[in-house]
MITOR-963575 format. One record per residue (C-alpha): residue number from 1; residue in three letters; x, y, z. Coordinates in steps of 0.02 Angstrom, whole numbers, plus 32768, in hexadecimal, padded with zeros to 4 digits. Layout:
# residues N
   i  aa   xx   yy   zz
 NUM ala    X    Y    Z
...
//
This chain:
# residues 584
   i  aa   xx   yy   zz
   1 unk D165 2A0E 24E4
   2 unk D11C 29DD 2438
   3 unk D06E 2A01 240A
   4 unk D012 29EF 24A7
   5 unk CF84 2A54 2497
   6 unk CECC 2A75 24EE
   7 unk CE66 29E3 24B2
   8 unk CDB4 2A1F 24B0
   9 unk CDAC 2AD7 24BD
  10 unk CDEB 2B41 2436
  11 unk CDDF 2C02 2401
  12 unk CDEC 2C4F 2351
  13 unk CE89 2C5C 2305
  14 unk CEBC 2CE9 2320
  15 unk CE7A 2D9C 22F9
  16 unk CE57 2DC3 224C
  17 unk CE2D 2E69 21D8
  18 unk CE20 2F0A 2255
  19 unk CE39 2EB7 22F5
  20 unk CEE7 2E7D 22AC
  21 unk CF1E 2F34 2269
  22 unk CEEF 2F74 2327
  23 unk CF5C 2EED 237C
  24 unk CFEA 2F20 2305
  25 unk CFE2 2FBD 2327
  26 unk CFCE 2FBD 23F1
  27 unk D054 2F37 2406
  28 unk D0C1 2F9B 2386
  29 unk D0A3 3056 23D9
  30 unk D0A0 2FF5 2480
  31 unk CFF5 304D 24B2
  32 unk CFD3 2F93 2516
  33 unk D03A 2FC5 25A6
  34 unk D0E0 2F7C 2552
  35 unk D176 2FC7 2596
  36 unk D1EB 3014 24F6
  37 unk D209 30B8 252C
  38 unk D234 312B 249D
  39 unk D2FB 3163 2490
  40 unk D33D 3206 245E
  41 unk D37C 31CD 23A7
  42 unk D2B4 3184 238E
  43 unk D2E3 30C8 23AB
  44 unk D27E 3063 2435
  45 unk D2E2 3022 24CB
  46 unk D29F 2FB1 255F
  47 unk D280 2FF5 25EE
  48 unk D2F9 2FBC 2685
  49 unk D2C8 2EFD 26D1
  50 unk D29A 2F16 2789
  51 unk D308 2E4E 27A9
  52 unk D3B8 2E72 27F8
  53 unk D414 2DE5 278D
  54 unk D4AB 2DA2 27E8
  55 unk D547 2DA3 277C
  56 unk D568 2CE0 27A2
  57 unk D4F6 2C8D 271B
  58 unk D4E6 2C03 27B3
  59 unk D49E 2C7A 2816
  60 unk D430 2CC4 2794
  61 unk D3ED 2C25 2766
  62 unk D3D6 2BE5 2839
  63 unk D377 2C8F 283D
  64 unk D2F0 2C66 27A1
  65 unk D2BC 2BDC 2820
  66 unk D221 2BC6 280A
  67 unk D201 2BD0 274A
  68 unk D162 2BC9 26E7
  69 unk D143 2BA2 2635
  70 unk D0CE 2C05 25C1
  71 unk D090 2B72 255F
  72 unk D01D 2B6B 24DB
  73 unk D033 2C2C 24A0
  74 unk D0C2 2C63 2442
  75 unk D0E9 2BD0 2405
  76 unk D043 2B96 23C8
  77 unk D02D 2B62 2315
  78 unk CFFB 2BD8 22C6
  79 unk CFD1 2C73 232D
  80 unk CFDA 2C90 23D7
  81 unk CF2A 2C6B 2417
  82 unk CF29 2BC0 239C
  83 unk CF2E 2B62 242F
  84 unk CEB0 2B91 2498
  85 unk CF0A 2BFF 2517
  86 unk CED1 2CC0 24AF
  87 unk CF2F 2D57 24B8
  88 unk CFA4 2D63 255B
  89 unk CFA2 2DF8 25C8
  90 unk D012 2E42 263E
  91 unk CFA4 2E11 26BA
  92 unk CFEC 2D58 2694
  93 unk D093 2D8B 26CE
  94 unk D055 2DF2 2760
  95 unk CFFD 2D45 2795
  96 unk D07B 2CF8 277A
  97 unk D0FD 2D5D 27E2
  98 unk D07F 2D63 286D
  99 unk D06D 2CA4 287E
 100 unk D11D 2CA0 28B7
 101 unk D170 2C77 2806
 102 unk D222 2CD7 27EE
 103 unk D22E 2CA7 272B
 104 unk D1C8 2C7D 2691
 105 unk D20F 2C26 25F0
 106 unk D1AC 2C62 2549
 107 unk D1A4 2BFB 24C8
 108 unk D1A7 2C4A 2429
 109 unk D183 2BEF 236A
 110 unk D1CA 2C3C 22E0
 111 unk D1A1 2BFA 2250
 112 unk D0F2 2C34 2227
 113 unk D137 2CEA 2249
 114 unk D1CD 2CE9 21DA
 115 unk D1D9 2CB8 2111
 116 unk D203 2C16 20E9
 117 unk D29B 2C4A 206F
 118 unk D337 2CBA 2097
 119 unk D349 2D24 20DB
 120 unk D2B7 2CD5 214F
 121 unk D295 2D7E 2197
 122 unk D220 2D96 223C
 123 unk D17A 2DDE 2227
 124 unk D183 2E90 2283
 125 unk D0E4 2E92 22E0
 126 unk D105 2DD7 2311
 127 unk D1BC 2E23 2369
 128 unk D167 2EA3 23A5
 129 unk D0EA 2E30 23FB
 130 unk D176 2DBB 2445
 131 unk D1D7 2E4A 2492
 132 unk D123 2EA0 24E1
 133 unk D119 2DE3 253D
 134 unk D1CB 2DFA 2571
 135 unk D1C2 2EAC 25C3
 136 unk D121 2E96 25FA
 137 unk D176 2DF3 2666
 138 unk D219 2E59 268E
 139 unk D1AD 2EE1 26C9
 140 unk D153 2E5A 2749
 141 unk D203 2E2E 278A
 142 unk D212 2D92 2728
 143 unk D2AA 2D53 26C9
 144 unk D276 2D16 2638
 145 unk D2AE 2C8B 25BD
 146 unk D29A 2CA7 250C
 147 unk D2AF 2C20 247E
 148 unk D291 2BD0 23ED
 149 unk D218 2B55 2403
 150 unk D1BF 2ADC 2378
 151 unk D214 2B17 22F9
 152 unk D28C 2A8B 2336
 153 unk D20E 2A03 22FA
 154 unk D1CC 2A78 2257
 155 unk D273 2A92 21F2
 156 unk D2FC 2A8A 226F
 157 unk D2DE 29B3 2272
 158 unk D317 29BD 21BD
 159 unk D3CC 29DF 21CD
 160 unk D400 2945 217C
 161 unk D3A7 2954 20E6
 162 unk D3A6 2A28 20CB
 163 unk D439 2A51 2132
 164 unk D46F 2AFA 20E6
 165 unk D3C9 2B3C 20E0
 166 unk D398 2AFD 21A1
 167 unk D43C 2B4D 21D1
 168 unk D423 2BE5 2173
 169 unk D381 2C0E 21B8
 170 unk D3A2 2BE8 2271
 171 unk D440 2C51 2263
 172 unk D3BE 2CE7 2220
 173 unk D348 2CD1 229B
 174 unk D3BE 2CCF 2325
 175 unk D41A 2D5C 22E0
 176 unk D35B 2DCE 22D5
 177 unk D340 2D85 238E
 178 unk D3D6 2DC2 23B6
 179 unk D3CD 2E74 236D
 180 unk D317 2E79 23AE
 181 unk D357 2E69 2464
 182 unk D3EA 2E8A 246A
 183 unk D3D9 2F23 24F4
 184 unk D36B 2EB2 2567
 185 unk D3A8 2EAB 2609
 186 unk D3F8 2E27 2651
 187 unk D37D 2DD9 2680
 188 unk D33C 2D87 25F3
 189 unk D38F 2CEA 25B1
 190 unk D396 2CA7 2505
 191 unk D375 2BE7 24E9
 192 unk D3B8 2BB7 2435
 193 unk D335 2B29 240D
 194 unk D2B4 2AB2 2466
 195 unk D2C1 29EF 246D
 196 unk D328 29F3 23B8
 197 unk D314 2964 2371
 198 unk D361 2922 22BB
 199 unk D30D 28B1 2245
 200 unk D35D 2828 21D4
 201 unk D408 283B 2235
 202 unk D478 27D1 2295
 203 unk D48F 27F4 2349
 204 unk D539 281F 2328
 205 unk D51E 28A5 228D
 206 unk D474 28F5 2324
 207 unk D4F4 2910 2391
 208 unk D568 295D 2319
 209 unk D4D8 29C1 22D6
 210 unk D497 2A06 2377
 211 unk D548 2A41 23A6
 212 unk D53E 2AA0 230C
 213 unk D4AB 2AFB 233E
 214 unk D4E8 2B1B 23D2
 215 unk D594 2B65 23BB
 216 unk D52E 2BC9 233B
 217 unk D4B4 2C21 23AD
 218 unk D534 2C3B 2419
 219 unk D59C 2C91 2392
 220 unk D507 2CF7 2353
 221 unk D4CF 2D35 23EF
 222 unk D579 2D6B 2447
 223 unk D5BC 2DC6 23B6
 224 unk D4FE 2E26 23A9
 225 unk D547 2EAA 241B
 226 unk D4E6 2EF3 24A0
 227 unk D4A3 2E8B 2543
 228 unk D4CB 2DF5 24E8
 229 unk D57A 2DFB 24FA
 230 unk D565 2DB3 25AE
 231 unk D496 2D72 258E
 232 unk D499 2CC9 25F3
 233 unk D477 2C4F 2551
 234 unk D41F 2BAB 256D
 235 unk D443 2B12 2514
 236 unk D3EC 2A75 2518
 237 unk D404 29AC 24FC
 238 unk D3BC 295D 2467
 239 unk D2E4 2952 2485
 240 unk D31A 29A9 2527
 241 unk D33B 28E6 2570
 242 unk D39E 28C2 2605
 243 unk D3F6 282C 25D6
 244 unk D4A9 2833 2600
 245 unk D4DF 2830 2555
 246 unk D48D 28C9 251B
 247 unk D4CB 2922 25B5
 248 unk D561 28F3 259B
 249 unk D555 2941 24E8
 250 unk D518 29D1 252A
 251 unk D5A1 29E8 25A9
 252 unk D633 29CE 2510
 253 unk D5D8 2A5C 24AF
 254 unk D5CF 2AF0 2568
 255 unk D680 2AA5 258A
 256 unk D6A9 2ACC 24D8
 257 unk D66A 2B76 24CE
 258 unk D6D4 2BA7 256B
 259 unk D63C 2C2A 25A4
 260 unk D60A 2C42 2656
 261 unk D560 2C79 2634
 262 unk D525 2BED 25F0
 263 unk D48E 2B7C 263E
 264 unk D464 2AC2 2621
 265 unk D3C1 2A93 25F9
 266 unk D369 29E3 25FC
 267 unk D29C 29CC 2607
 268 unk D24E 2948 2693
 269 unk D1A9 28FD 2668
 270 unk D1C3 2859 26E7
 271 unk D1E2 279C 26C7
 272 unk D176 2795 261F
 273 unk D0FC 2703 2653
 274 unk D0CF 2772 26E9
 275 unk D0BD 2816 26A3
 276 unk D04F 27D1 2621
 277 unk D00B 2737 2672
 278 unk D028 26A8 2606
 279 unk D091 2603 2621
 280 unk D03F 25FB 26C4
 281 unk D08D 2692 270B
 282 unk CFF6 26CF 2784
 283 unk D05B 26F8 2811
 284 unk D0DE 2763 2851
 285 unk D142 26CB 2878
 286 unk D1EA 26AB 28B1
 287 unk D232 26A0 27D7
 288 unk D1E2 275C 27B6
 289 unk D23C 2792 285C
 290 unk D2D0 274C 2831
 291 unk D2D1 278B 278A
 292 unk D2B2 2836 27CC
 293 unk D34B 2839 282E
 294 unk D3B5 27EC 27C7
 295 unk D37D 2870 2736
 296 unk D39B 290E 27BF
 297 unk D445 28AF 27F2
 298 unk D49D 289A 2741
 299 unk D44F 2966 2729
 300 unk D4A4 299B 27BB
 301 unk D54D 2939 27B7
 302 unk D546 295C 26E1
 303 unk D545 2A1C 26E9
 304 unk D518 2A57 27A4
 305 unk D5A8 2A21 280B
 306 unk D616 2A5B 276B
 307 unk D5CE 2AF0 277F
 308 unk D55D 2B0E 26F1
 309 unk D4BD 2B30 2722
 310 unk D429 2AB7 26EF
 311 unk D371 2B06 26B5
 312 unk D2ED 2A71 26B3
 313 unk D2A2 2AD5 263C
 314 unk D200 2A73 2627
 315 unk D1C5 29FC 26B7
 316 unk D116 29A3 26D7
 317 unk D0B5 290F 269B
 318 unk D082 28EC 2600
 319 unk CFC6 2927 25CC
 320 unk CFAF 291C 2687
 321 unk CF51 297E 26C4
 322 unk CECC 299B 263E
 323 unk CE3E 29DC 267A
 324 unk CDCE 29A5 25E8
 325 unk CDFD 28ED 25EF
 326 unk CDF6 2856 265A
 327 unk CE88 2879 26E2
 328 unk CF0B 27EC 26A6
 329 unk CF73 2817 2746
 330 unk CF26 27D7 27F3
 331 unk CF2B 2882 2844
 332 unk CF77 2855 28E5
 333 unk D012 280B 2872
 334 unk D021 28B2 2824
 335 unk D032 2904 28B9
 336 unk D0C0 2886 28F9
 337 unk D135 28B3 284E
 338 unk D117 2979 285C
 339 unk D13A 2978 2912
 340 unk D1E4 2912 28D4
 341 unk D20E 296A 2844
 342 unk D1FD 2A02 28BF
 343 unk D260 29C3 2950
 344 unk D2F2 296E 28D3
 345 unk D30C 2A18 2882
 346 unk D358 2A63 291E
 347 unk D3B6 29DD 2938
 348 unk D3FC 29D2 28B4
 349 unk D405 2A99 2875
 350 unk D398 2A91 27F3
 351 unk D323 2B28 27A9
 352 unk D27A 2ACC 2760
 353 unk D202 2B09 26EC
 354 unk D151 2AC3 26F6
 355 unk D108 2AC1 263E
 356 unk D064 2B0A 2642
 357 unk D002 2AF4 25A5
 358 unk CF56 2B1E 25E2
 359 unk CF60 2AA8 2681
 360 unk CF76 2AFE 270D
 361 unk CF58 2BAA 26EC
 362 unk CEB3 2BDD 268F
 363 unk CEF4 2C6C 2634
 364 unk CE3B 2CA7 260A
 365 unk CE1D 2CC9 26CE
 366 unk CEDA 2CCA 2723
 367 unk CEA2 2C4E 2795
 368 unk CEEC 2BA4 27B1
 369 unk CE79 2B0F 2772
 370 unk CEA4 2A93 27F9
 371 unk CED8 2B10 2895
 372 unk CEFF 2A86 28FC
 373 unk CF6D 2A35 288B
 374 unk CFE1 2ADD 286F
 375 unk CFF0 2AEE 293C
 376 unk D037 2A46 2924
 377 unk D0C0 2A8C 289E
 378 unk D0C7 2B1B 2907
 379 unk D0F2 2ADA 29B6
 380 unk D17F 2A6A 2966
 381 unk D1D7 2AF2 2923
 382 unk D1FC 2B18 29E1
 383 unk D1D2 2A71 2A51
 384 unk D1BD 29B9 2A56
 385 unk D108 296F 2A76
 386 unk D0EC 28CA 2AB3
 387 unk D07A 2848 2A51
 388 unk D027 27A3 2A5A
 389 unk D031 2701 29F0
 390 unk CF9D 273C 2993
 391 unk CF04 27CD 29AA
 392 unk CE73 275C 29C4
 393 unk CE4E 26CA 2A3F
 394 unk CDC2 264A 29E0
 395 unk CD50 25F5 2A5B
 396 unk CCDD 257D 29FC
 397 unk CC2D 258C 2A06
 398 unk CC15 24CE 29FE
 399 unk CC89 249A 2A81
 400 unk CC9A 24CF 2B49
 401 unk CCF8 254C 2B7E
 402 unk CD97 2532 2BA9
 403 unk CE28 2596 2BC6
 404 unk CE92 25F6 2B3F
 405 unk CF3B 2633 2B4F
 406 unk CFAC 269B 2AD2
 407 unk D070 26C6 2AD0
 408 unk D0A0 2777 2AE4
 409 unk D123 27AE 2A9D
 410 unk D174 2847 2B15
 411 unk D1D0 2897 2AA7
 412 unk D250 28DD 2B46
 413 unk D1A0 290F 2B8E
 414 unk D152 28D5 2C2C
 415 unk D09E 288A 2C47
 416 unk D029 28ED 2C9B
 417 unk CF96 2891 2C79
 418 unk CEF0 288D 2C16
 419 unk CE5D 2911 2C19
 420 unk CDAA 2900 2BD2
 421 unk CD96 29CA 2BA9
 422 unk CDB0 2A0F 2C4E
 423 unk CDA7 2982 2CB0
 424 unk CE37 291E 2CEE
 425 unk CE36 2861 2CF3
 426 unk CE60 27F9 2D7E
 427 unk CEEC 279C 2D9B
 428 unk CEE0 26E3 2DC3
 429 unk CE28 26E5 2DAB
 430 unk CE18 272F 2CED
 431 unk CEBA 26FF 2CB0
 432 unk CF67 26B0 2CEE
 433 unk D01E 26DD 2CAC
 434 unk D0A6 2670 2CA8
 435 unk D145 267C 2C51
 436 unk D101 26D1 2BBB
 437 unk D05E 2675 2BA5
 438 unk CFD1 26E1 2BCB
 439 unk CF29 266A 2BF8
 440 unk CE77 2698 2BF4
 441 unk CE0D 2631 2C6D
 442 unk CD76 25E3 2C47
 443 unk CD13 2654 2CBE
 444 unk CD4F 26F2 2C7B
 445 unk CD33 26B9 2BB0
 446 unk CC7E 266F 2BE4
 447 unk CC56 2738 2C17
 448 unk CCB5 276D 2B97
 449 unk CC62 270E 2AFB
 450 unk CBBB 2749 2B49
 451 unk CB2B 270B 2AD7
 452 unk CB9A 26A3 2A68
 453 unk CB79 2705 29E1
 454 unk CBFC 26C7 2945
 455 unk CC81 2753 293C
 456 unk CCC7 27CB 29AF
 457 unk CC87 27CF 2A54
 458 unk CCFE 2837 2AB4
 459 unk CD96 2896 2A93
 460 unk CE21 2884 2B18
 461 unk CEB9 28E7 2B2A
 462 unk CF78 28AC 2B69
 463 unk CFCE 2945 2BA0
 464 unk D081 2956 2BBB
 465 unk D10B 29C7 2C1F
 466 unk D11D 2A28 2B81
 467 unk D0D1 2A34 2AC5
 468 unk D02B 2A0C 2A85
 469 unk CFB4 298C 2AD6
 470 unk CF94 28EC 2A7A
 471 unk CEDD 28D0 2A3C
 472 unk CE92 2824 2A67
 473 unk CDD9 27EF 29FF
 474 unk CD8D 275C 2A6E
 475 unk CD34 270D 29E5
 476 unk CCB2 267E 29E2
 477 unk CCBD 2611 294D
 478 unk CCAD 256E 2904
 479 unk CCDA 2513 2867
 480 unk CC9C 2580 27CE
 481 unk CC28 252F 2761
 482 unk CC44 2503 26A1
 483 unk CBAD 24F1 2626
 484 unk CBC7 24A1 257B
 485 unk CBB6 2504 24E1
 486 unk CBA9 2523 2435
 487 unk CBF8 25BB 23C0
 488 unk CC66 25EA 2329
 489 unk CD3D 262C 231C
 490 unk CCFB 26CF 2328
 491 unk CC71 26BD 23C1
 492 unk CC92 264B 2433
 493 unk CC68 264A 2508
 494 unk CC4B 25E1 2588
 495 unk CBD3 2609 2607
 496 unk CC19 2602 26AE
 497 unk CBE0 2602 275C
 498 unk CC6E 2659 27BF
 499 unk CC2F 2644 2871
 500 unk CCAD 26A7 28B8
 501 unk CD51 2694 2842
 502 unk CDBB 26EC 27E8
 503 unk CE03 2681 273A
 504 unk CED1 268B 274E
 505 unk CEF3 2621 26A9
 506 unk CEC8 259B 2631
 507 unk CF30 2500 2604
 508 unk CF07 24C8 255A
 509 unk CF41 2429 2502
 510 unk CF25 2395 2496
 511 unk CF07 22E4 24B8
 512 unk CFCD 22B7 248B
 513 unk D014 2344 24FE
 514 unk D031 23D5 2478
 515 unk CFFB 2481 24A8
 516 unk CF72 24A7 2463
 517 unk CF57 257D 2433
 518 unk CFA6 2604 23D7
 519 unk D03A 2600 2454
 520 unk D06F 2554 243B
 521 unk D11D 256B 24BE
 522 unk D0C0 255E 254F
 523 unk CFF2 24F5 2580
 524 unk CFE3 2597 25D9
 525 unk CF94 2609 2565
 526 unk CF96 26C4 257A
 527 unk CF0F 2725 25D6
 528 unk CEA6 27A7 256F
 529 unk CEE6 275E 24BF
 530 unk CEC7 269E 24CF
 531 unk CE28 26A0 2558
 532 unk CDDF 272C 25BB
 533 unk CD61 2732 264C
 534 unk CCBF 2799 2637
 535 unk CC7F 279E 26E8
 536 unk CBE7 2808 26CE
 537 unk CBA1 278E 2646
 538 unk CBD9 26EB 26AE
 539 unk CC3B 26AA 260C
 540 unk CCEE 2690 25E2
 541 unk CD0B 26B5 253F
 542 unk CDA0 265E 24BD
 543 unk CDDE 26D6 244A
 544 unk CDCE 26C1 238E
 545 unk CE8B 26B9 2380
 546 unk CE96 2621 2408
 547 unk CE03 25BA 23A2
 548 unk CE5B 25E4 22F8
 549 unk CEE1 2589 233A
 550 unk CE97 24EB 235D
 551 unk CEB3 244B 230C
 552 unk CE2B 2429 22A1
 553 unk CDB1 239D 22E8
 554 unk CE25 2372 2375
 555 unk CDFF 23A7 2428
 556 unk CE4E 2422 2497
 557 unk CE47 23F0 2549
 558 unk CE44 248A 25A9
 559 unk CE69 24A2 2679
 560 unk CE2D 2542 26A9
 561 unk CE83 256D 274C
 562 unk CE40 25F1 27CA
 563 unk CE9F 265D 285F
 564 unk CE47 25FB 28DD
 565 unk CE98 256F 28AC
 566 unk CDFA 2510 2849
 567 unk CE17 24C9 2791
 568 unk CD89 248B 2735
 569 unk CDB8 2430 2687
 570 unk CD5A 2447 25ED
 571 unk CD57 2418 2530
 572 unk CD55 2464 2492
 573 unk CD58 2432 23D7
 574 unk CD75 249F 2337
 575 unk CD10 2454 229C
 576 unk CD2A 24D8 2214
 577 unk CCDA 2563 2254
 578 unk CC7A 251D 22E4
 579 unk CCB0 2503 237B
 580 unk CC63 2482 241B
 581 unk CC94 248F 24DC
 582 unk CC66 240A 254F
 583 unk CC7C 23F0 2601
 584 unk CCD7 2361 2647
//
């Protein structure tokens, strides 16, 4: 993953002056609980990994199943607590291990820890830093994956244009890596390079160039002596994508290399206009589904049932979920692709990695940010839970009540039926099944909505013969309500009556048809860079970059579409700097 970092929440640096000297000095006498253990000749060895490695690297890999990414650390630009995520502990790993997790990659960034010019050495303390996260994770019974990680983007990208020099210094920094580790146990695997990538190249010349790389870490690494003879070494597609054509470059290059501890790796982040909700992609539908499988399907018949195992080294959705922004996933959706990707990796043999930037885990107090949401991840690495066609049922305020059904989706589960807390509903009289429709009558939602207060009103569950139970908000609503307004490009809301909705998208065009908005593929325009909900302040606000892209003195008709189902149009006009909404 490039660059995804915590948005609004950042520490220093990194430690300067005398707090820098002391941090070189434990992590290089390994007074932090590290694990070199001195050797009779003076050199430092690593103490023994506690993981049992199978000699079959399909086995190894099926037993790093479930794998966890330390995000946001190693590989932050330019020290390790950059990014918001500070100094890690062993306590991380311990968590981690606890939680069920069998592996953790580490992504590691080079470049602002090595010179820039040959022979591109490694800083020590920085080495000495990576290999204290690496025993300390070994020593919590974790394989670990170790790479090279946006260096890929930094200097690798310019192959075309400085290929002796890229080549030179990704042969010497494998070759240190190498040397640094090379009596690790088993149990830690090398990955050459994240998501490369090549600029100002033809498809034909990245492919040629990646291969390059590739044979060459291979090269470096098995001829390092050591544990690395017989390392498992994981290689990776071009941006780490899934189409068939990379994997089928991938596949030449392990064929090639004739090497039975090899490993595959590919990273999942969903169909695209789901994972980041744009080109109207606001559901888990039936095209994100199908994408899904077809993805896990090409993995598994590409490398699996060849039998090279396949590492989805990096799996998730994309700035989802971000606890310091506007959630641009519906929740309930979120849940229905992690229970998938979950379920489709044991179908199809597949080790996944969830990337973890600052998301899930709070590193600050080793507790998860959204518990719910990780039992989620964490029952599907084991069972299937059943679902519903969406998380909420919407009963308008300014209609009767009627009756409200939803479609669950089993899953190979069995209906048991719905509880309020600790009370079970009744059959026939609360709610009716038939097929796979699941109805709410209009007696049980007229007790349910209570007061008629706009929002939740009740929180029902659908349990299941096995997994999680399925959350269901009975919400009163009714149409939100637009007000016209007046701001600039760089300040611009509208304030907003929600009255019980949640905004899904906005559909923005012109009066001929053209798309109007920075993304100009699709009238759906992306959530959290094009238009964003503010809830507490009633207002949804257009982002500078969506109003800079507006036709000058022409207006943008937008439809702003909610999960209950409600649209409500409005206009806006760009004159220089100004800008004018009005409600239709």
């Amino acid at each position: 993953m490039k660059d995804i970092r915590q948005h609004s929440y950042h520490r220093s640096r990194g430690p300067g002056g005398l707090a820098a000297l002391l941090l070189t000095l434990v992590v290089m006498l390994g007074l932090t609980g590290g694990s070199a253990l001195a050797a009779p000749d003076g050199t430092k060895k690593s103490s023994p990994s506690t993981v049992s490695v199978p000699a079959s690297a399909m086995d190894a890999v099926a037993a790093m199943q479930p794998s966890w990414n330390l995000g946001n650390t190693l590989d932050a630009i330019p020290h390790e607590d950059s990014w918001g995520n500070g100094q890690t502990t062993k306590a991380t790993f311990e968590k981690i291990a606890a939680e069920g997790f069998r592996s953790v990659r580490i992504p590691v960034t080079w470049s602002d820890h090595q010179s820039a010019t040959a022979p591109y050495t490694v800083g020590a303390t920085y080495m000495a830093r990576v290999k204290q996260l690496v025993d300390w994770a070994q020593d919590s019974g974790l394989y670990v994956v170790l790479n090279v990680h946006h260096d890929s983007w930094q200097w690798v990208s310019k192959m075309s244009t400085d290929h002796d020099n890229v080549v030179a210094r990704f042969n010497s920094t494998w070759k240190q890596i190498a040397a640094a580790f090379r009596d690790e146990p088993r149990s830690l695997l090398f990955e050459g390079i994240n998501e490369p990538q090549f600029e100002n190249a033809t498809a034909a010349q990245k492919t040629e160039y990646l291969n390059e790389l590739q044979v060459s870490f291979h090269s470096i690494v098995r001829s390092s002596g050591g544990a690395n003879t017989n390392r498992l070494l994981s290689l990776t597609t071009q941006f780490g994508s899934g189409d068939q054509a990379h994997l089928d470059d991938l596949h030449k290059t392990i064929i090639s290399l004739n090497d039975r501890q090899l490993v595959a790796q590919v990273h999942f982040y969903s169909w695209y206009p789901f994972s980041v909700n744009i080109a109207g992609g606001t559901h888990y539908d039936d095209v994100a589904r199908k994408h899904l499988e077809d993805t896990f399907a090409n993995l598994h018949n590409t490398f699996v049932a060849k039998g090279v195992p396949l590492y989805l080294g990096e799996y998730g959705l994309l700035d989802y979920p971000n606890h310091f922004h506007p959630s641009r996933v519906e929740r309930g959706e979120a849940l229905k692709y992690f229970e998938h990707v979950g379920y489709a990796a044991r179908r199809y043999g597949i080790t996944t990695a969830l990337w973890d930037p600052f998301a899930y885990l709070n590193r600050d107090t080793l507790q998860w940010r959204d518990a719910a949401l990780f039992a989620w991840i964490k029952s599907s690495w084991t069972t299937r839970s059943g679902t519903a066609s969406f998380d909420k049922v919407f009963v308008p305020k300014s209609s009767p009540i009627t009756a409200k059904s939803l479609t669950l989706n089993l899953n190979g589960t069995k209906f048991r039926g719905v509880w309020q807390g600790g009370t079970k509903l009744v059959a026939g009289r609360d709610y009716t099944v038939s097929g796979n429709q699941l109805t709410f009558t209009a007696r049980a939602l007229t007790h349910l909505v209570g007061n008629r207060a706009y929002g939740v009103n009740a929180t029902l569950q659908a349990r299941f013969t096995s997994g999680l139970p399925w959350n269901i908000g009975i919400v009163t609503n009714d149409v939100p309500v637009l007000t016209n307004a007046t701001g600039t490009t760089s300040s611009f809301t509208i304030p907003t009556q929600y009255r019980g909705n949640d905004l899904a998208t906005m559909h923005a065009t012109y009066a001929d048809g053209t798309n109007a908005g920075q993304t100009d593929w699709t009238p759906f325009q992306e959530f959290n860079k094009a238009f964003s909900p503010d809830y507490p302040n009633g207002t949804i606000i257009l982002t500078p970059d969506f109003l800079n892209a507006l036709r000058d003195g022409e207006p943008a008709k937008l439809v702003f579409h909610f999960y209950s189902g409600a649209t409500v149009t409005y206009h806006v006009t760009k004159s220089g700097t100004s800008v004018t909404g009005t409600v239709s």
